[in-house]
C-alpha positions as MATLAB code, in Angstrom:
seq = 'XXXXXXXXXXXXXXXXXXXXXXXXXXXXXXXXXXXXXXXXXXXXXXXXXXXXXXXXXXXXXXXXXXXXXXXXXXXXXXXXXXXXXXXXXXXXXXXXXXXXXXXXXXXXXXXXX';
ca = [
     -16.464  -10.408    4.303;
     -16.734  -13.419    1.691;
     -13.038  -14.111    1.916;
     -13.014  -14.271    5.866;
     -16.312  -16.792    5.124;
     -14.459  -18.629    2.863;
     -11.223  -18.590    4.230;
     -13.186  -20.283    7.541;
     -14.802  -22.751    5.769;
     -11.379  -23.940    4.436;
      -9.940  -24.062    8.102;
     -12.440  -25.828    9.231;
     -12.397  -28.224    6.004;
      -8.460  -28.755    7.241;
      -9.217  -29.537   10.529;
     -11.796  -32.043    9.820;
      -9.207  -33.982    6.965;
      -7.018  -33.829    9.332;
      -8.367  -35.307   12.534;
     -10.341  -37.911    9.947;
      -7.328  -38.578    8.545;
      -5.483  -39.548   11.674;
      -8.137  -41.546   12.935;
      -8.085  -43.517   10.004;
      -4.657  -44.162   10.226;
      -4.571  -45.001   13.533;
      -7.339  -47.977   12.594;
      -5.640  -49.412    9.376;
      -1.926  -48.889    9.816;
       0.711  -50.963   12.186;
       2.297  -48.644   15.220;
       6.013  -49.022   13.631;
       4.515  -47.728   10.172;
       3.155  -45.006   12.116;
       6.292  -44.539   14.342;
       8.427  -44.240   11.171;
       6.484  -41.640    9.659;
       6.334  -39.519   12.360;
       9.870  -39.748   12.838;
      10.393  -38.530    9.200;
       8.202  -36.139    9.323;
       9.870  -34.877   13.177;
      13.320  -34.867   11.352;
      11.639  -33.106    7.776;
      10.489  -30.443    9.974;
      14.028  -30.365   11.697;
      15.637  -29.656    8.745;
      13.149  -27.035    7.694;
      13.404  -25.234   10.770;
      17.059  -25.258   10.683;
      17.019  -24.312    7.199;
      14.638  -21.287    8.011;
      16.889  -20.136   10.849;
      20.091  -20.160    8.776;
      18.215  -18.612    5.755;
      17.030  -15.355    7.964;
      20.532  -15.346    9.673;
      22.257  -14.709    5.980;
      19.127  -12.356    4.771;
      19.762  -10.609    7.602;
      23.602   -9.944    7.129;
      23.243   -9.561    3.412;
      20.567   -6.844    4.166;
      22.789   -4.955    6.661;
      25.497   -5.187    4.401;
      23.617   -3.415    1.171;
      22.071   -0.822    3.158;
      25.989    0.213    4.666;
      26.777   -0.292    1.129;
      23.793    1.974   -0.048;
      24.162    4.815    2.882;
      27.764    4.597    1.645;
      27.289    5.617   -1.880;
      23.995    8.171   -1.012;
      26.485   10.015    1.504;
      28.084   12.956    0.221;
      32.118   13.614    0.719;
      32.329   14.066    4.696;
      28.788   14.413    5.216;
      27.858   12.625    9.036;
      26.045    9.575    9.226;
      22.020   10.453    9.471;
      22.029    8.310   12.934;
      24.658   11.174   14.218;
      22.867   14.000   12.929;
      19.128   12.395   14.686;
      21.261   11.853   18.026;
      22.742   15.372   17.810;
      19.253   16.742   17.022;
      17.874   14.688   19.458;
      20.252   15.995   22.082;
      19.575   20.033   21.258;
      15.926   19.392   21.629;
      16.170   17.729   25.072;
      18.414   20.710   26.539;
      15.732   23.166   25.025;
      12.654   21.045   26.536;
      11.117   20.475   23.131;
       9.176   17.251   21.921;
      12.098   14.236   20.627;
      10.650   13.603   17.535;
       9.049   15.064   14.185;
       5.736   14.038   13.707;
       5.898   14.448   10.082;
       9.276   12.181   10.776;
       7.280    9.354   11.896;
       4.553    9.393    9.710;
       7.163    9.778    6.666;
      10.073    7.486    7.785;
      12.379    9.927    6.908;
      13.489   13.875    7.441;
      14.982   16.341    5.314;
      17.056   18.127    8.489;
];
């Protein structure tokens, strides 16, 4: 409960910089010094953005790519893909009316069928 106080206080110590902060500048600085900075600050957070976006788009292939490469080498000689086997399983236990899912598969992320 302390950390939730403090972590408030701190928001609200932001907030109150901020907003001070602005005002201030708005009083003591000239419109184009003001209209520059935001512009570098518009084309900073550009770049971060864009940066951010092609960052998760390269995590994301590298991440599919070792976990192909991991199934790969954790597969034995011929043994189906685990996707196949759930979709088979799946499949039996819909023509026999039975629930679609383990529960201790859910709870465990994984299943030894």
């Amino acid at each position: 409960m302390r950390r939730v106080f403090w972590v408030g206080v701190g928001v609200a110590i932001t907030v109150v910089v901020v907003v001070k902060g602005r005002q201030v500048i708005a009083r003591y600085a000239p419109a184009s010094l003001v209209d520059q900075a935001t512009d570098q600050v518009n084309s900073i957070g550009e770049k971060a953005t864009s940066f951010v976006s092609v960052f998760r788009e390269e995590f994301r292939t590298a991440r599919d790519a070792r976990e192909a490469e991991l199934l790969a080498s954790l597969l034995a000689e011929g043994q189906p893909d685990p996707d196949d086997v759930r979709a088979a399983r799946a499949a039996r236990r819909e023509r026999a009316g039975e629930p679609g899912v383990d529960d201790d598969e859910d709870l465990l992320g994984y299943s030894f069928y």
